[in-house]
C-alpha positions in Angstrom: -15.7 30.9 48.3 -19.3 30.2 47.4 -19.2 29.3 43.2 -22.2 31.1 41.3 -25.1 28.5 41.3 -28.0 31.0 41.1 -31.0 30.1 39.6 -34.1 32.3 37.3 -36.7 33.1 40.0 -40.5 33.5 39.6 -42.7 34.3 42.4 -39.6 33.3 44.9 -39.6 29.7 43.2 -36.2 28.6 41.2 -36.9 27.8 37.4 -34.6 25.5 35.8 -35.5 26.0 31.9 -34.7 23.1 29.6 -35.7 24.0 25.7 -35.2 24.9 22.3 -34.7 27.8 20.6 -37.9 27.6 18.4 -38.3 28.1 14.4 -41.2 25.9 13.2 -40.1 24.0 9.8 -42.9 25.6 7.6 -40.7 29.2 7.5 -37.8 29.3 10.0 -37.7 33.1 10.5 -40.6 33.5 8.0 -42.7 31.0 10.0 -45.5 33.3 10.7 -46.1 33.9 7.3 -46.7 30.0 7.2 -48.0 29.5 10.1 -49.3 26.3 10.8 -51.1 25.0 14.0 -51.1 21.7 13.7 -47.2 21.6 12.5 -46.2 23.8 15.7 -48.4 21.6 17.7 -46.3 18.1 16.8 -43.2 20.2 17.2 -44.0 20.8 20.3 -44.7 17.6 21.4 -41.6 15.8 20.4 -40.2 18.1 22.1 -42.1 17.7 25.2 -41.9 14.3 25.2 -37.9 14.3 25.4 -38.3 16.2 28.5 -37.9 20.0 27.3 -39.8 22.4 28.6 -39.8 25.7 26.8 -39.2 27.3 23.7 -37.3 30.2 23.2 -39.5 32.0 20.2 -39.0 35.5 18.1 -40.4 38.3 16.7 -38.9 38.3 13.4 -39.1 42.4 13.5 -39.8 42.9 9.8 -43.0 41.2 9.8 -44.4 41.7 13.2 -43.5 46.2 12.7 -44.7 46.2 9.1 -44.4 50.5 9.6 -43.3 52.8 12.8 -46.1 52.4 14.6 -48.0 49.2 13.8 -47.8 45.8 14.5 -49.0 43.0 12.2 -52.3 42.0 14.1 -52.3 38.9 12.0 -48.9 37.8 12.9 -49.4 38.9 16.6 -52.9 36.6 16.1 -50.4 33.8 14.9 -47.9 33.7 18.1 -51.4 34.3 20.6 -52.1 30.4 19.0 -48.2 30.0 19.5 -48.6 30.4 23.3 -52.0 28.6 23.4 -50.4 25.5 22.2 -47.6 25.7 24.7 -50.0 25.7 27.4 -52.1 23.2 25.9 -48.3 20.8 25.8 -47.6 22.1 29.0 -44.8 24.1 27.9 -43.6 27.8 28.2 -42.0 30.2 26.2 -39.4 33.1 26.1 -40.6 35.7 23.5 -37.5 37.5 21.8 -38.7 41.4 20.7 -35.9 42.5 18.3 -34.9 39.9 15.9 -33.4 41.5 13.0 -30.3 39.0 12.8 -30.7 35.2 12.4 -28.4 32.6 11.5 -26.0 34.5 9.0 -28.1 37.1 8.0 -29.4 40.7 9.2 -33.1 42.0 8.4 -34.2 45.3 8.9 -38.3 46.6 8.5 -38.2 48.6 5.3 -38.6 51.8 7.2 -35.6 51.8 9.2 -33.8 53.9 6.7 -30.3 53.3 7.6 -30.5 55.2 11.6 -28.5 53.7 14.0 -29.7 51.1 16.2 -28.5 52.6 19.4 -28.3 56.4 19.2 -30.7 57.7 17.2 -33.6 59.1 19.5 -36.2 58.1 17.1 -35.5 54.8 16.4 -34.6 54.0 19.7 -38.2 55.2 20.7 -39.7 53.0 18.2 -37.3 50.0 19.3 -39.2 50.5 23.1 -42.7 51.1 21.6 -43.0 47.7 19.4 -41.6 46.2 23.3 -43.8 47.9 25.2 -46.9 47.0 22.9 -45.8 43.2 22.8 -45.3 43.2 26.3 -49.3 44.6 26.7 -50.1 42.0 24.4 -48.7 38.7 26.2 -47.6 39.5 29.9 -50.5 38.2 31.1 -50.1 34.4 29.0 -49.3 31.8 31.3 -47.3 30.3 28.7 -44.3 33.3 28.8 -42.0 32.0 30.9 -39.3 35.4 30.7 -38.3 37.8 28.0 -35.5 38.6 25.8 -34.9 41.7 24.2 -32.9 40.6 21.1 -31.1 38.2 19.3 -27.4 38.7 19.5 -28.1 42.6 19.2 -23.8 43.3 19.2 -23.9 41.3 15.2 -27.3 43.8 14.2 -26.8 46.8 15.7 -23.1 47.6 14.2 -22.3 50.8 13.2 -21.5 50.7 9.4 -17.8 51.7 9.7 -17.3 50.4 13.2 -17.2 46.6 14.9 -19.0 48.1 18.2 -20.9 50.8 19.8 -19.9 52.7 22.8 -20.9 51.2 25.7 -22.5 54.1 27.3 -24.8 54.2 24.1 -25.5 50.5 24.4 -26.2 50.3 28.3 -28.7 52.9 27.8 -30.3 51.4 24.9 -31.0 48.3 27.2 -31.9 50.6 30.1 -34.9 51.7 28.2 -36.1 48.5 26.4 -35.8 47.0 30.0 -37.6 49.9 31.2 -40.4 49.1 28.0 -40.8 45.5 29.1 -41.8 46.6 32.6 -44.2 49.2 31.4 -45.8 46.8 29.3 -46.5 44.6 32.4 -44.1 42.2 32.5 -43.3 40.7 35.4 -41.2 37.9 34.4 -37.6 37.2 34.5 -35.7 39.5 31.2 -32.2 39.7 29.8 -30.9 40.7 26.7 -30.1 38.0 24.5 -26.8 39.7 23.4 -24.7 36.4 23.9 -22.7 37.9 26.9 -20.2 38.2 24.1 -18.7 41.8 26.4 -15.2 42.4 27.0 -15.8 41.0 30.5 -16.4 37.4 29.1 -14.3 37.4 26.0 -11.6 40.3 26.3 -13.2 41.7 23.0 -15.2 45.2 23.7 -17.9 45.1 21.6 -19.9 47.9 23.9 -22.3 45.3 25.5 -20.5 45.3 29.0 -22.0 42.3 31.0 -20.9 43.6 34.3 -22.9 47.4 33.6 -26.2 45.4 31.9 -26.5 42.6 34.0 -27.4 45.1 36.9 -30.8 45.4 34.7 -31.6 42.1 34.0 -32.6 39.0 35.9 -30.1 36.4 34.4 -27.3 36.4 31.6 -27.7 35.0 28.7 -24.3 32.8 27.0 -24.5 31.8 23.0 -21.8 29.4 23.3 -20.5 28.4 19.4 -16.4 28.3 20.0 -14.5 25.8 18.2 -10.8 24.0 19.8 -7.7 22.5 18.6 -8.2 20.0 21.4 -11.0 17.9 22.5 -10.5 18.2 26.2 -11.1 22.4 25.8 -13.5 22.1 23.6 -15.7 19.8 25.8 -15.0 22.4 28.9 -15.6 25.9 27.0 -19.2 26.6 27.5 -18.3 25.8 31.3 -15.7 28.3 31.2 -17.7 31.0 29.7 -20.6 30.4 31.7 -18.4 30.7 34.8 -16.7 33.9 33.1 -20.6 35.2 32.4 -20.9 35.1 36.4 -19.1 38.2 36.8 -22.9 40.0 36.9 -23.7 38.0 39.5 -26.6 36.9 38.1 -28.1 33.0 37.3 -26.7 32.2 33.8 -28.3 30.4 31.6 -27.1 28.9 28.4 -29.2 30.8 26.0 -27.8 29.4 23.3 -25.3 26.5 22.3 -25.5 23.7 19.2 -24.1 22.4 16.5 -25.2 21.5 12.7 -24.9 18.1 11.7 -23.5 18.9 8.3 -20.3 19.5 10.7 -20.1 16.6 12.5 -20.9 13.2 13.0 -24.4 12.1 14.8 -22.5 10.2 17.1 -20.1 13.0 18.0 -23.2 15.3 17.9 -24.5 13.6 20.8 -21.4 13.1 22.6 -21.1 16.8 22.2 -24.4 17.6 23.6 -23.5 15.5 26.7 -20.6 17.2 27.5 -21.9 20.8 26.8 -25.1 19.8 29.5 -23.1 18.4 32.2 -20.3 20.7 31.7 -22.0 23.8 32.0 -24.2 22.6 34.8 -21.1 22.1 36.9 -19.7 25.6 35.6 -22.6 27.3 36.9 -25.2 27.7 34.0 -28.5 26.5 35.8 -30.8 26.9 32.3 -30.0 25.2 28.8 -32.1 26.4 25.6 -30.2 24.8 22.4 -30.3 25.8 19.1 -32.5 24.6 17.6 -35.9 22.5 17.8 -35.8 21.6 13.8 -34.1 20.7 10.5 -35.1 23.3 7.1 -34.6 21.1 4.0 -37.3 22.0 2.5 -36.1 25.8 3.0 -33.2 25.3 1.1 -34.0 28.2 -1.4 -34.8 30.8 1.1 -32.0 32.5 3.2 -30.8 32.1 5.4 -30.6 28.8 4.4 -29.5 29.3 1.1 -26.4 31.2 1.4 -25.7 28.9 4.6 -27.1 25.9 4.0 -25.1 24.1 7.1 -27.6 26.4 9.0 -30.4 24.5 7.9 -29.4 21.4 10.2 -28.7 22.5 13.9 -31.9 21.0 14.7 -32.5 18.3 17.6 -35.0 16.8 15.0 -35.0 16.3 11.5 -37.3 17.7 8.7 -40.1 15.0 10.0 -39.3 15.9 13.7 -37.9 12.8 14.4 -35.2 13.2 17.2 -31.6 13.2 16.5 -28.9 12.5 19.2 -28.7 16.1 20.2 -32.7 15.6 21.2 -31.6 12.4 22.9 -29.2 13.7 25.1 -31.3 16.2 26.1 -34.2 14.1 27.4 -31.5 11.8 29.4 -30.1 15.2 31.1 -33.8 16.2 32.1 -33.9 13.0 33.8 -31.1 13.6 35.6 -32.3 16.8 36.6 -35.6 15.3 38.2 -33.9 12.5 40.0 -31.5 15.4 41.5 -34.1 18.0 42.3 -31.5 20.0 40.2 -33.9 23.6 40.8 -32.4 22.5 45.3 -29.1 21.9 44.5 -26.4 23.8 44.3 -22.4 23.8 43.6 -20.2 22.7 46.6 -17.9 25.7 47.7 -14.1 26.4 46.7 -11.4 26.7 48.6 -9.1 27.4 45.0 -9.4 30.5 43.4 -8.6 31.3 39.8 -7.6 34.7 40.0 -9.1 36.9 36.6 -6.9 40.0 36.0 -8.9 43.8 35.3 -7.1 43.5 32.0 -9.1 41.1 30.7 -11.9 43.3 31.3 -10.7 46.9 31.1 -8.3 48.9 29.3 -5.8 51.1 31.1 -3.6 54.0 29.2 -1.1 52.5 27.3 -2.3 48.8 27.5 -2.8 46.9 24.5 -5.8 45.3 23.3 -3.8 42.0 21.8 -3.1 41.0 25.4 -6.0 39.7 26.5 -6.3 36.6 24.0 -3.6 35.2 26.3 -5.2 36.0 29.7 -8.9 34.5 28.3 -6.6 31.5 26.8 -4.4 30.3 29.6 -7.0 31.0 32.3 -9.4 28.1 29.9 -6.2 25.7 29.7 -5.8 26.4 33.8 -9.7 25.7 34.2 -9.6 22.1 32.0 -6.5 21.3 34.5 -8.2 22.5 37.7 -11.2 19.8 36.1 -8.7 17.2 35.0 -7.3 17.4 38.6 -11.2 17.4 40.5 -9.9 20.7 41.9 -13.2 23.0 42.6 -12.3 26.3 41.5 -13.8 30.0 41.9 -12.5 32.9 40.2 -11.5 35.5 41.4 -11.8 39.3 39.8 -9.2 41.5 40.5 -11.6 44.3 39.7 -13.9 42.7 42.7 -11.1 42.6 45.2 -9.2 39.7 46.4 -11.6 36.8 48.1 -10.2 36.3 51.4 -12.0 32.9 51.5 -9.5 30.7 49.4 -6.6 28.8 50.4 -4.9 28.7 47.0 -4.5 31.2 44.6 -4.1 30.3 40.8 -2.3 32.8 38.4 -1.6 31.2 35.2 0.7 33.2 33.2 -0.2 35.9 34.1 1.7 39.1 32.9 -0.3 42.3 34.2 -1.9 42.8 37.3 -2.2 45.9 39.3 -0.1 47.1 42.4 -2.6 47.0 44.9 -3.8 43.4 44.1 -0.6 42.1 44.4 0.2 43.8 47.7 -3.3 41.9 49.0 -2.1 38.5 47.6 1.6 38.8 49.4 -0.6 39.8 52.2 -2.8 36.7 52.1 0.3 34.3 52.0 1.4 35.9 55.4 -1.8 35.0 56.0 -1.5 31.2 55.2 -2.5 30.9 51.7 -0.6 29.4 48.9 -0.1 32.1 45.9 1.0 30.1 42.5 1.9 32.4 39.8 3.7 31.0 36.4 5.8 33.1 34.3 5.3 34.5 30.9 6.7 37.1 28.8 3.4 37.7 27.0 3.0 37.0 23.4 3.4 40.6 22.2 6.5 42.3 21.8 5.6 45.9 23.7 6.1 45.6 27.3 7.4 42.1 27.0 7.9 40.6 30.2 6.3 40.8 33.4 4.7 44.0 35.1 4.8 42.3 38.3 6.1 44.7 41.2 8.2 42.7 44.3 8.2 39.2 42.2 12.1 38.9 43.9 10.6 39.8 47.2 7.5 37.4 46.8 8.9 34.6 45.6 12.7 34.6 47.3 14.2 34.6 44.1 16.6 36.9 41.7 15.4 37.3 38.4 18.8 36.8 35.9 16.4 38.8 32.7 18.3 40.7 29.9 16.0 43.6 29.0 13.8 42.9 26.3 15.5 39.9 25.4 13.7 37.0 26.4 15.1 33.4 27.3 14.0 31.4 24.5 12.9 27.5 25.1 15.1 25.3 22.6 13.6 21.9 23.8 10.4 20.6 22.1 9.7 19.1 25.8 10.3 20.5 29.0 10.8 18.1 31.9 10.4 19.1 35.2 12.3 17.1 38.0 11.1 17.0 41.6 14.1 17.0 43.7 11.7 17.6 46.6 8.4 16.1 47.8 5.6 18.6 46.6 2.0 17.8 47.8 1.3 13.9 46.0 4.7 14.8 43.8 7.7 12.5 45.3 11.4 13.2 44.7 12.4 11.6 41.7 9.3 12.6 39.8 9.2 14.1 36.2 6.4 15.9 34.8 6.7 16.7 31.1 5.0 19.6 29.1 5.5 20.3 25.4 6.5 23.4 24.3 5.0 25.4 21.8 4.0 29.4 21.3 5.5 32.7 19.5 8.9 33.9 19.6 7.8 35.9 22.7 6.2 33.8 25.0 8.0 30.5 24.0 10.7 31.5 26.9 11.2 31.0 30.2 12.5 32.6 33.8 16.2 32.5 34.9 16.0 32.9 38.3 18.9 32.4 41.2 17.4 31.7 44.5 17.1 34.0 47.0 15.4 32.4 49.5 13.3 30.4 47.7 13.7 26.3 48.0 14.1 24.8 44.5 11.7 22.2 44.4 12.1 21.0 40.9 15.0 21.7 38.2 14.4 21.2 34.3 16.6 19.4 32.0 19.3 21.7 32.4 19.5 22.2 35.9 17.4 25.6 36.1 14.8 25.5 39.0 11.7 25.1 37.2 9.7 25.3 40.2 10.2 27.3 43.5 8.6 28.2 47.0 9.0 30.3 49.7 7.6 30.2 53.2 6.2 33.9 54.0 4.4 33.9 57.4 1.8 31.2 57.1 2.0 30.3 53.3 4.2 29.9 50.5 4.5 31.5 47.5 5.2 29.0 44.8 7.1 30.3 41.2 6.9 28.6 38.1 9.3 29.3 35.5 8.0 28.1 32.4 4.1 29.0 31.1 3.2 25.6 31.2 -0.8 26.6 30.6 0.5 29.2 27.9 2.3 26.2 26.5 -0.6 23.6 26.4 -3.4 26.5 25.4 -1.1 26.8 21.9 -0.8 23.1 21.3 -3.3 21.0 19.5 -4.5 17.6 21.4 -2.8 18.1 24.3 -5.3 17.4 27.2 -4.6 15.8 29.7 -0.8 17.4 30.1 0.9 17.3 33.8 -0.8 20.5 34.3 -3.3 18.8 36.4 -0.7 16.9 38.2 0.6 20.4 39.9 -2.7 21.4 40.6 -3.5 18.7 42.6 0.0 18.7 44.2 -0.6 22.6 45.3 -4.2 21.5 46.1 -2.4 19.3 48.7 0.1 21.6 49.6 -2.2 24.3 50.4 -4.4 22.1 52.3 -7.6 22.1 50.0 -9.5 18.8 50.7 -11.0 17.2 46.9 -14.1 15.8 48.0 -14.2 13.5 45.4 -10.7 12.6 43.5 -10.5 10.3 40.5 -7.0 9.3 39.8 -7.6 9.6 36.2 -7.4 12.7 34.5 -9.9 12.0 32.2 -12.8 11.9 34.3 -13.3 14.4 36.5 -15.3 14.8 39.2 -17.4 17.7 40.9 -20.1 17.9 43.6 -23.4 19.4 43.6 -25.5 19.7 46.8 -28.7 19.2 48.0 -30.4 21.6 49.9 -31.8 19.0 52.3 -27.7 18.1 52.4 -27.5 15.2 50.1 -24.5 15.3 47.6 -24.7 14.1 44.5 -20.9 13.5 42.4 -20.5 14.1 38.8 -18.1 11.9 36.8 -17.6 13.0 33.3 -15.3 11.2 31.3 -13.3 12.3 28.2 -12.3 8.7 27.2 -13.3 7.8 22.8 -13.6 4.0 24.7 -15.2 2.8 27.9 -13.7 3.3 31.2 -14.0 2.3 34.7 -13.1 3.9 37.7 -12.8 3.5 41.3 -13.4 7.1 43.0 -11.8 8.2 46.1 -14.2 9.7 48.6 -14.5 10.2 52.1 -17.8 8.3 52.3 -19.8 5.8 50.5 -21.1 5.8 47.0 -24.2 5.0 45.8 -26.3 5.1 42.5 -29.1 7.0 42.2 -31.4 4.1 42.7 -29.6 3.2 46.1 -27.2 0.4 45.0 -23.7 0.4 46.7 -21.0 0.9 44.7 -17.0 0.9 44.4 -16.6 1.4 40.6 -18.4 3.1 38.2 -18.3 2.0 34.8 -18.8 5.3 32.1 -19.6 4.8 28.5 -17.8 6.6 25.9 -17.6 10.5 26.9 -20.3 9.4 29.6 -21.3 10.8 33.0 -22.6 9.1 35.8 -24.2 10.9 38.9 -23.5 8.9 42.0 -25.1 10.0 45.4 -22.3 10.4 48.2 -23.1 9.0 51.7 -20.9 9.8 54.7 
């Protein structure tokens, strides 16, 4: 199955944008009232001489729609000069219409009076007029590169009593400022600048579906800001999300991801940075715009910065625009970039499939909403061990249909799925694919256990449950035995996974096989690990939610998650083009349309580390040299070209 690698087009021509979300250090959001050419014009050019490209800039709506049916011609006369100096740094821009929130705090103009955002006829007509005027005033600008129509519009525009907005009111709203945009003359590439924070990414509805909107816009738009109990997850979760974001099937582009260094140490800021780049480019996201270009200590009195003060430091420069690490790592991933011809490459195809349920996404009668934590969590802990194991994985979306390309099927405790899915994947093992499912009860005590139809049938086994009882885990450890060879697993082999989770889903699966060939037992002789042949393929059971385990355990990465992986990888026949027998560096391909293939080695070791990859061909560095080992600094990536 082809993985999402679509990039922002203009004129036919891929973009790859590389920035900054921009707030000059004379006024953050109040920067126009203190407008200062010269200032914006140094601030530019660090920024261009560290490689970046673009800014991602704002109309900070109270100031630019002093009433209904003006704009500020002096503050529209201040971002014309804007623009002119990006052209005259050789940069571009991405104008942002509605800004009314901003780093901890919402704005309105004074004449807003309360109406609601969404719904009200009025206001929503004013909302499309200021885009439709801003859009007459700049389409034509060389320097715009695209346009956004807010700034993470589902924190501003909720209803007072409500967290969310229905969706049909918000898809409309977005229809019609889309519509504005395109009426103004704009031709180039729009989103929403919403954060792709919809229930389709995150399992939360906050009525800004990303599958209904991103058939309006030309690329989605992920503000990634998620914190992690372990380092591994934390590293890989604006991957995850960007490849969650694909489901519009759209190019994503990390619109907006960062950190302030009041939180965290310079050199863990960097290390950080690195990570988040490389990450994300590898789980899809083709366009990187951090946040943000500058330090605000002088600001300190003026909010937002004085109620959050931490927000005054997410800058990739400090208050005299000197780069910090965050700027540093930037400019090295822009080289990178050129030395790839990143805007020709694209990610190598999948064979694995991560299969994403419709309950994630959608809400069925009688399903609960406190479900879907678990499927977003154990499908991120399933996508670090896919990494950790250089496995290439797709997903899947069971509201998409089954992908009849893949040769492996991933479904990591997965609890719900729906009748006629299930029926397709039985069908595809006939077929010769390998279906992995592991067990869990859920972590909710309504309709604990699983809603799986057949599971006896599928997996050649007879389920030994009590009703609504579950099999509770006493062991802080549970240690899988092979007592048959599985893929690279030999006879003989343990694999250990701590246990952790609620009274609910800290249980397991007694099963009596039916069929089924126990391929490993745990500690006290249960089969911990089954398959069955069915036509072609197997169907392999795991009793125990290992991923549930590791998503609800602090430090944990790498567990002998990624050691199963790679064993059903082999099992199922799915050739790693690349394999690093360390978990802590993993490995992923990129390709050149001319057919060169470039390898990415990212390594989540706090020290040094040198490995010796695996690979078909022939390595080589980037300047030509042959090599055997590559030698990674601490979290470092290499790029090594592969030669057959």
């Amino acid at each position: 199955m082809r993985r999402n690698s679509a990039k922002v087009t203009v004129a036919g021509q891929p973009q790859v944008w590389l920035g900054a979300n921009f707030w000059s250090r004379t006024g953050g959001p109040l920067m126009w009232r203190n407008y200062s050419p010269e200032v914006v014009r140094d601030e530019l050019r660090v920024l261009h001489d560290h490689g970046l490209r673009q800014t991602r800039s704002f109309f900070y709506w109270p100031d630019f729609m002093p009433t209904p049916d003006a704009v500020d011609e002096q503050k529209v006369a201040h971002y014309q000069d804007f623009l002119d100096a990006h052209t005259e740094t050789g940069m571009t821009s991405i104008p942002t219409f509605l800004v009314g929130h901003m780093s901890g705090d919402n704005w309105d103009p004074g004449w807003r009076g309360g109406r609601d955002l969404y719904a009200d006829v009025w206001l929503v007509s004013r909302q499309a007029w200021f885009v439709q005027r801003m859009t007459e005033r700049f389409a034509g600008h060389p320097a715009v590169a695209g346009w956004l129509l807010s700034n993470e519009m589902p924190i501003y525009g909720r209803l007072r009593h409500e967290p969310t907005a229905p969706t049909e009111q918000v898809s409309a709203w977005a229809q019609l400022m889309v519509q504005a945009v395109r009426a103004g003359g704009g031709t180039q590439p729009v989103s929403l600048g919403d954060g792709a924070w919809g229930i389709e990414v995150t399992g939360v509805d906050n009525g800004f579906s990303v599958r209904e909107t991103g058939a309006m816009v030309d690329f989605v738009g992920p503000h990634v800001y998620r914190i992690d109990s372990d380092p591994v997850r934390q590293h890989l979760i604006a991957a995850f999300v960007c490849e969650l974001s694909a489901v519009a099937d759209k190019p994503v582009v990390l619109e907006e991801f960062g950190l302030s260094s009041d939180q965290v140490s310079p050199e863990n800021a960097g290390h950080y940075y690195r990570q988040t780049l490389h990450n994300s480019l590898l789980g899809g996201s083709t366009g990187w715009v951090a946040w943000n270009n500058t330090d605000y200590d002088d600001l300190i009195g003026q909010g937002p910065y004085s109620h959050h003060p931490f927000e005054m430091h997410f800058g990739i420069t400090d208050r005299t625009g000197a780069p910090k690490p965050p700027l540093r790592e930037l400019a090295a991933f822009a080289e990178v970039l050129d030395q790839v011809d990143f805007a020709r490459c694209e990610r190598s195809d999948a064979r694995a499939s991560l299969l994403v349920t419709e309950y994630l996404e959608r809400g069925y009668p009688f399903t609960q909403d406190d479900d879907r934590p678990l499927i977003f969590d154990t499908l991120h802990q399933a996508y670090v061990a896919a990494r950790e194991a250089d496995l290439p994985v797709g997903f899947t979306r069971e509201r998409d249909g089954v992908d009849a390309d893949c040769d492996l099927y991933l479904l990591p405790c997965v609890k719900q799925i729906q009748g006629p899915t299930w029926q397709r994947l039985r069908e595809r093992v006939a077929e010769g694919a390998v279906l992995y499912l592991s067990y869990t009860a859920g972590e909710v005590g309504h309709h604990r256990q699983p809603w799986i139809p057949y599971f006896d049938e599928t997996f050649g086994v007879r389920k030994q449950i009590t009703y609504g009882v579950v099999d509770e885990v006493a062991d802080e450890e549970v240690v899988f035995t092979f007592v048959e060879d599985f893929g690279g697993i030999e006879a003989g082999a343990a694999l250990r996974f701590r246990v952790s989770g609620n009274e609910h889903s800290r249980s397991f699966l007694p099963v009596v096989p039916d069929g089924a060939e126990v391929v490993a037992t745990d500690a006290h002789g249960n089969p911990a690990l089954l398959r069955r042949a069915t036509g072609e393929g197997l169907a392999v059971l795991c009793t125990y939610p290992v991923e549930l385990f590791a998503a609800r355990t602090t430090r944990v990465n790498p567990d002998h998650s990624h050691r199963l992986y790679a064993a059903l990888a082999d099992v199922a026949g799915v050739a790693r083009e690349v394999v690093v027998d360390d978990p802590k560096v993993f490995a992923d391909v990129l390709v050149h349309e001319d057919g060169r293939r470039f390898a990415w080695l990212v390594s989540q070791h706090a020290e040094g580390a040198t490995v010796a990859p695996r690979t078909a061909g022939a390595l080589r560095s980037l300047s030509g040299d042959p090599l055997s080992e590559v030698t990674l600094a601490p979290f470092g990536v290499e790029v090594v070209e592969l030669k057959s």
